[in-house]
C-alpha positions in Angstrom: 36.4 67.9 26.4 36.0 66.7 22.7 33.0 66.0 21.3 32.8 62.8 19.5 29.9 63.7 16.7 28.7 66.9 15.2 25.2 65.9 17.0 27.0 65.5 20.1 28.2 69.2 20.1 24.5 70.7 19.4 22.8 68.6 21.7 25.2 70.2 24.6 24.1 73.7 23.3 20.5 72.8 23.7 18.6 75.7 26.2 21.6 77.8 25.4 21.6 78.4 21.5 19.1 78.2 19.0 20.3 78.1 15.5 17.8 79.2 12.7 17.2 77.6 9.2 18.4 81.2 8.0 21.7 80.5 9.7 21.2 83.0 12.6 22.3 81.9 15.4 20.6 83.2 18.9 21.9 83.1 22.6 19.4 82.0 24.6 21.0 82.1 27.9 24.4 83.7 27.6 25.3 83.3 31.0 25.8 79.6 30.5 27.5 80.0 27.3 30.3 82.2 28.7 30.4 80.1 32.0 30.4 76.7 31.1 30.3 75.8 27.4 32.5 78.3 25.4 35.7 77.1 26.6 34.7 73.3 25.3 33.6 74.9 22.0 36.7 76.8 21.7 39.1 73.8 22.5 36.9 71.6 19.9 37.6 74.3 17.2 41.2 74.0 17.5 41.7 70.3 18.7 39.4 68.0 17.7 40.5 65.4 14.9 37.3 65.7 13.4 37.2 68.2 10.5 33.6 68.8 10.4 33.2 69.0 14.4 36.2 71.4 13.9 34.2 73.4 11.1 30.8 73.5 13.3 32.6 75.1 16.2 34.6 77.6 14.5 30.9 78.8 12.0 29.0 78.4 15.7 32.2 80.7 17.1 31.9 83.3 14.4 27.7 83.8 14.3 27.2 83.3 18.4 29.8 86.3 18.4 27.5 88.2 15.7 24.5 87.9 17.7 26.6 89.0 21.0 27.7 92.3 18.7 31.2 90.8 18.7 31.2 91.5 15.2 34.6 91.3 13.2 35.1 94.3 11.5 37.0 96.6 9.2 38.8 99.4 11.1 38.8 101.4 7.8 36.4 104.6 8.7 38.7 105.5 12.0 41.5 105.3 10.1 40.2 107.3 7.3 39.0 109.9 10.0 42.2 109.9 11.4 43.8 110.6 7.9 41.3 113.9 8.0 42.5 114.9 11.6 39.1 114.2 13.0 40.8 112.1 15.6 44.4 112.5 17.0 46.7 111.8 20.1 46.4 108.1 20.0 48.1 104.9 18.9 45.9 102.0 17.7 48.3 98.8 19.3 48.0 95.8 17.0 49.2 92.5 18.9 50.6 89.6 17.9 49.6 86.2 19.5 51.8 83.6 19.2 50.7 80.8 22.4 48.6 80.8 24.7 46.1 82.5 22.3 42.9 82.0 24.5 44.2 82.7 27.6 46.4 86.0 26.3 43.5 87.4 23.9 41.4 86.6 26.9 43.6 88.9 29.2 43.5 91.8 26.3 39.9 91.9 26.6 39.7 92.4 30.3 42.3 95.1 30.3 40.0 96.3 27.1 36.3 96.4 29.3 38.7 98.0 32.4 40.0 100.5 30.1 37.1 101.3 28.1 39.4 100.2 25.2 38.0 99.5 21.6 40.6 100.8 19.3 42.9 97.9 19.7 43.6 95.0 16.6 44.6 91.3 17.1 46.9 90.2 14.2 49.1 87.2 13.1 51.7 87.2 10.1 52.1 85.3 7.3 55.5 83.4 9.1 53.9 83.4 12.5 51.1 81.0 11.1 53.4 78.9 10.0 55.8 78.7 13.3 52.6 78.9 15.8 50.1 76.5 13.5 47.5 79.1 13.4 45.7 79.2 10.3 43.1 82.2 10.1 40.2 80.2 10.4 41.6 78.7 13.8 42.8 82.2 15.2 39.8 84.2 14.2 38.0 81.7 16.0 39.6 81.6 19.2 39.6 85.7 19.2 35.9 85.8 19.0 35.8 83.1 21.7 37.9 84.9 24.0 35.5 88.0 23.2 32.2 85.8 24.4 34.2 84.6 27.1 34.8 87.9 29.0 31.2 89.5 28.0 33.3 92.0 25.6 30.3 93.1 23.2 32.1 95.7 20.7 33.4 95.4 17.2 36.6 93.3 16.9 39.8 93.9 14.5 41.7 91.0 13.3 44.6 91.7 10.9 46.8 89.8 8.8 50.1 91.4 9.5 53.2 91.0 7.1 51.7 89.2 4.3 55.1 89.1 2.5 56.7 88.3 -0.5 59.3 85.5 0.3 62.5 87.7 -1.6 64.2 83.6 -2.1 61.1 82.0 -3.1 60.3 84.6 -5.6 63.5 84.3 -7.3 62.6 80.7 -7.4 59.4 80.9 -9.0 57.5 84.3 -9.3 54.5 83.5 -10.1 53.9 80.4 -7.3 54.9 83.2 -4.0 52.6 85.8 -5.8 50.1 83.0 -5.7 50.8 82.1 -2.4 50.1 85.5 -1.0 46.9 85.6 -3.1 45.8 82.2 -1.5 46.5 83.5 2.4 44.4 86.7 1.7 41.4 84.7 0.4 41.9 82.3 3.3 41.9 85.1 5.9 39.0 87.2 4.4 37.0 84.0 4.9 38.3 83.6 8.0 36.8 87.0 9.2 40.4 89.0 8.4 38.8 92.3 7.2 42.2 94.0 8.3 45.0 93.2 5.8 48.8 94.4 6.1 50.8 93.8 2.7 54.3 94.1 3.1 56.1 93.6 -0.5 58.8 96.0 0.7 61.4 92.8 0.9 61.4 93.8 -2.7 63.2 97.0 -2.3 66.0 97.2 -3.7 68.7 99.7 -2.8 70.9 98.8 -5.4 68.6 100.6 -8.6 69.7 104.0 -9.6 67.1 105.9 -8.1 64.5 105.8 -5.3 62.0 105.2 -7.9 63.2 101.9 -9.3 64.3 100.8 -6.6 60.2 101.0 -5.0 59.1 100.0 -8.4 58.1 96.0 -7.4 57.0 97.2 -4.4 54.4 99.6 -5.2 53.4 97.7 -8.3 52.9 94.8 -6.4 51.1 96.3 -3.3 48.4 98.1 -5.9 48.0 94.5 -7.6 47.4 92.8 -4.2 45.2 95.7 -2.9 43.1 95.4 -5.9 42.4 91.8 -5.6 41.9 92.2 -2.1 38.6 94.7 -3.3 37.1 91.7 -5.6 37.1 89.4 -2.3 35.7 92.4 0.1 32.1 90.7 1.5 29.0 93.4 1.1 29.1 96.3 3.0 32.8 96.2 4.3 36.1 97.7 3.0 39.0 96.0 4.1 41.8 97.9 5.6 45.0 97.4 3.7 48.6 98.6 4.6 51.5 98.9 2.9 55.6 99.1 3.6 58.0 101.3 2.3 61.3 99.8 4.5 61.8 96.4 6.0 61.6 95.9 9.4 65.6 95.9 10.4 67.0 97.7 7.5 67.9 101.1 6.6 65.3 103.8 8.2 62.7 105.2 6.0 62.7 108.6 4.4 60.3 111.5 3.4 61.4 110.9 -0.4 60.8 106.8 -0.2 57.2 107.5 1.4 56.3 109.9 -1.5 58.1 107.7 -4.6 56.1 104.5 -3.3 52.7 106.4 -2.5 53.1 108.2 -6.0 53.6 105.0 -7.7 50.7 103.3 -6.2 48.3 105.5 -6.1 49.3 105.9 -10.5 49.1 102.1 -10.4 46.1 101.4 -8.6 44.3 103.8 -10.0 45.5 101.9 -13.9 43.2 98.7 -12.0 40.4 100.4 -11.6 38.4 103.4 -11.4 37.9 104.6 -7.8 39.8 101.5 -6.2 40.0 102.6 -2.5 44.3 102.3 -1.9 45.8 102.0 1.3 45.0 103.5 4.9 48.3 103.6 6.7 52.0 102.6 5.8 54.7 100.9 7.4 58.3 102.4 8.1 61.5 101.8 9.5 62.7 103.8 12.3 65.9 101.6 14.1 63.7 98.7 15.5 64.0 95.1 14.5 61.6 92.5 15.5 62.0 91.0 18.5 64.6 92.8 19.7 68.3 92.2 19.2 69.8 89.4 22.3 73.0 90.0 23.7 75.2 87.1 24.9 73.6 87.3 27.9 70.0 87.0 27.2 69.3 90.2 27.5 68.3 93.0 25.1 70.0 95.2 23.1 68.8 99.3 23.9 67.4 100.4 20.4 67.6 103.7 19.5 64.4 104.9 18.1 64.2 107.7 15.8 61.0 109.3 16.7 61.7 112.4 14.4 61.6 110.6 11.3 58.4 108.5 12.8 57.1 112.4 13.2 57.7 113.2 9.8 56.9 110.3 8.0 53.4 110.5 9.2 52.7 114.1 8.7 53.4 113.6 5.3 51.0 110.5 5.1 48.5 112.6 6.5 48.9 115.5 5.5 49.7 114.7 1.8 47.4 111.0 1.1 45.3 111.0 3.6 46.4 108.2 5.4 46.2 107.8 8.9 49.6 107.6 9.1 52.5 105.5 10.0 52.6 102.5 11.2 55.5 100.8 13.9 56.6 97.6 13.2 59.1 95.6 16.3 58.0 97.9 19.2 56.9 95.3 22.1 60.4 95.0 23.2 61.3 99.1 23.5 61.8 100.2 27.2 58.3 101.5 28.7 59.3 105.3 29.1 59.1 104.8 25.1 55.4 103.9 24.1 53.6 107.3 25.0 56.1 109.4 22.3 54.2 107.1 19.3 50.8 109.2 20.3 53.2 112.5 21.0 54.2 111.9 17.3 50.9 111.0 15.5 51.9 107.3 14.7 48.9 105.9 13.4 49.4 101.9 14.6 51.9 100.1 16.5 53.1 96.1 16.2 53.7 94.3 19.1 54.8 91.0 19.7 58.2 89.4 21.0 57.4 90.8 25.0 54.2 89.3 25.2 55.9 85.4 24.1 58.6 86.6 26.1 56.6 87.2 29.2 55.0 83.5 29.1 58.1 81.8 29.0 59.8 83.8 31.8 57.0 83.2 34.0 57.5 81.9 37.2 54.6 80.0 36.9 55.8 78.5 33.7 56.7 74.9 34.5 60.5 74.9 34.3 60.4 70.7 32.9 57.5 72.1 30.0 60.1 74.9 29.2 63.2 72.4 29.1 61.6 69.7 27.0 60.9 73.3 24.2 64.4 74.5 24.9 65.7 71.4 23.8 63.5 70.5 21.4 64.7 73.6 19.8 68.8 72.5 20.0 68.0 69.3 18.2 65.7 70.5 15.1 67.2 74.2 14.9 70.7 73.7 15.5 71.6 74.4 11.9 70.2 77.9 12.1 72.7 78.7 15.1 75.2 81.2 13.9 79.0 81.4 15.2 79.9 82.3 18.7 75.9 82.5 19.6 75.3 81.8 23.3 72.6 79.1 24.6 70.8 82.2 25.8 71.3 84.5 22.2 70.2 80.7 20.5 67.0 79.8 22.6 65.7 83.9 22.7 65.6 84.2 18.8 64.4 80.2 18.3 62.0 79.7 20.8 58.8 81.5 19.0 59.4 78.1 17.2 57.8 76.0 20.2 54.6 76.9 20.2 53.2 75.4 16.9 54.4 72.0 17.7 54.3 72.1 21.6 50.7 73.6 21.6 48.4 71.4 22.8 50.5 71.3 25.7 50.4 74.8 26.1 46.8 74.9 25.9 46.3 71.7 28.7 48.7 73.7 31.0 46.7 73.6 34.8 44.2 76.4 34.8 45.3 78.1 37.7 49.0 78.7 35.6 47.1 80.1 32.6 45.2 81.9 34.9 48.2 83.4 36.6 49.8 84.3 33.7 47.2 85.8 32.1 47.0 88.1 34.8 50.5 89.1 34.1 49.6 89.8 30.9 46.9 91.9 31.5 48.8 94.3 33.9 51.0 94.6 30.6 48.0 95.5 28.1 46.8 97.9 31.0 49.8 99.6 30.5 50.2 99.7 26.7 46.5 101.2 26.4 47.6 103.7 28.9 50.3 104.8 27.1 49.1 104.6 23.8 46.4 106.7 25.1 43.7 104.4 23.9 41.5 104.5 26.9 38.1 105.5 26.5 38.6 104.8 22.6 35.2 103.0 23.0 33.2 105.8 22.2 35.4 107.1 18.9 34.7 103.6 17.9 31.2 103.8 18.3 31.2 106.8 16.5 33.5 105.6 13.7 32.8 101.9 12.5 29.6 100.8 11.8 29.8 96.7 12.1 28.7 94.4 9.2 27.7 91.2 10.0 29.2 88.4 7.4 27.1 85.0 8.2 29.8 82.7 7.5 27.9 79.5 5.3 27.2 76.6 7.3 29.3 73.7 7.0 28.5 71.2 4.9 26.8 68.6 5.7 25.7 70.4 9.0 23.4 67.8 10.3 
């Protein structure tokens, strides 16, 4: 399934792609593409020990998905519709991929083309790249080849989610975790990220004398990183950038800590640069903490949602910025009588994550020796982050997000017919979350909303 040489990959693509001087690349018979060679092309852009055959697949990836109108894009204009009440009564679900990503991203699109879906946003975080070994280059990629695989042929939203300020490595060294967050926005952008979620709210702190103060690094940051997130913005798009006004897990969010932080950016921003476009939608805490809190059992805490505030919180981003308006971080996990109140209260996005992971290792068709060797992989190099009187089952539910990165090739050479099983799980889960989030049919506002920009990623070099 690996290629050897560069040449080797393009002369299997003969008949079925013809790639231009220009750069454009044409489908010459797609059929083929999506039956027999994408998955090779795909697995070569995440595997193969060659950089440069890695490079050729993921820029092949990118512009075969540009000429199939699987363009990635900017979901900016809905959003700033939505922020004028031209659309309402749905939830745009953003979702997390941590394993699995071909086959799961695979199973969203099939639930998408069922559903008529096309307000929908596949995103990774700043710690999940880390954990899973998913740099944006490599999940871009295998988004857009999931998209060609399944003949989905609509715009495409990929999001960096919780690009965050380390609080104990900026105490350290300021300057170096500013940098660092700099460095993973250009990376994504070039990657095809054109959907951008900072989250400097780890710098709130509760202890200043007044709500302003205690904002004051937030905001100040989040206009800085917005701004230089507009210098790196490729022709024709505007990135959608988010911010955070609570930490996912702490305190819940208020009225007067949405309007101190949006007050202070917007005044900060706007010191940057004349006409700087700010942020589209913002973060809050409402009582949910990601992935759920385990009980000794296993199981899952009941979390009590406060869909009030949620309420609140983004009539006043509407109604008052312009936003679209809040956005739920830690939801995957809620019980499923819960996800069609986040429409019934205008919540702008939703962030889900933890039940999707959840659902692969629970399986049935999960092989029970892969998920052993994981589970105790996981007691030998994360036994110092056990806490007292934690159960085996609380220990392997909040440590086992850890196996995918180094446990993923594995993951991906699982037998086809288990992927293809629990894919199908998955995809009766995604039916139900566009259901609820009322995003069927969202094809059409999509169509009417975002018009897609094609960005021709440079050929690698030395390309032949």
């Amino acid at each position: 399934m690996l290629y050897r040489t560069k040449e080797d990959l393009l002369n299997d693509l003969k008949g079925i792609v013809d790639i231009q001087k220009n750069g454009t690349v044409k489908i010459t018979n797609v059929d083929t593409l999506r039956n027999r060679k994408i998955d090779g092309i795909v697995y070569n852009a995440v595997f193969n020990k060659e950089s440069a055959i890695k490079d050729v697949s993921r820029w092949l990836i990118h512009n075969m998905g540009n000429s199939l109108g699987i363009v990635s894009s900017s979901i900016q204009s809905l959003y700033e519709a939505m922020g004028k009440k031209q659309f309402k009564g749905f939830t745009v679900p953003a979702i997390n991929i941590r394993g699995l990503t071909y086959d799961v991203a695979r199973s969203i699109f099939r639930a998408a083309k069922k559903n008529h879906v096309g307000a929908f946003i596949f995103e990774i975080a700043r710690s999940e790249i880390g954990y899973t070994d998913q740099r944006p280059a490599e999940y871009a990629s295998v988004v857009l080849a999931a998209a060609i695989k399944e003949g989905y042929e609509y715009p495409v939203f990929i999001q960096g989610d919780h690009f965050q300020i380390n609080t104990k490595y900026y105490e350290k060294d300021r300057d170096a975790e500013i940098n660092k967050v700099r460095g993973l926005i250009k990376e994504a952008i070039e990657a095809g990220f054109y959907n951008i979620d900072i989250d400097t709210s780890t710098l709130v702190d509760l202890n200043k004398p007044n709500l302003t103060e205690q904002q004051r690094l937030n905001f100040e940051f989040a206009a800085e990183l917005t701004a230089y997130i507009r210098t790196l913005e490729p022709k024709g798009i505007t990135i959608s950038v988010g911010g955070e006004i609570g930490e996912v897990g702490k305190k819940n969010s208020t009225i007067e800590e949405l309007r101190v932080f949006m007050d202070g950016y917007n005044n900060t921003l706007s010191a940057k640069g004349k006409g700087l476009k700010g942020i589209s939608k913002i973060s809050v805490q409402t009582g949910t903490t990601h992935g759920g809190v385990p009980l000794p059992d296993g199981t899952i805490a009941k979390v009590k949602l406060d869909f009030d505030t949620l309420r609140n919180l983004s009539r006043i981003a509407r109604d008052e910025y312009g936003l679209s308006g809040a956005v739920q971080h830690g939801a995957s996990t809620l019980p499923p009588d819960a996800f069609d109140k986040f429409p019934e209260t205008g919540t702008a996005e939703v962030h889900l994550a933890t039940e999707f992971q959840n659902m692969i290792y629970e399986s049935a068709l999960f092989p029970k020796d892969f998920k052993n060797d994981i589970y105790e992989f996981l007691k030998k190099n994360y036994a110092a982050d056990r806490k007292e009187g934690e159960t085996d089952e609380q220990f392997i539910y909040k440590t086992r997000k850890n196996g995918f990165g180094p446990f993923k090739e594995r993951f991906w050479n699982l037998p086809s017919d288990v992927r293809n099983k629990i894919g199908e799980e998955l995809e009766v889960k995604f039916d139900f979350l566009f259901k609820k989030l009322n995003v069927v049919h969202s094809k059409e506002i999509i169509s009417r909303t975002i018009k897609p920009v094609e960005v021709k990623l440079p050929k690698p070099t030395d390309f032949l």
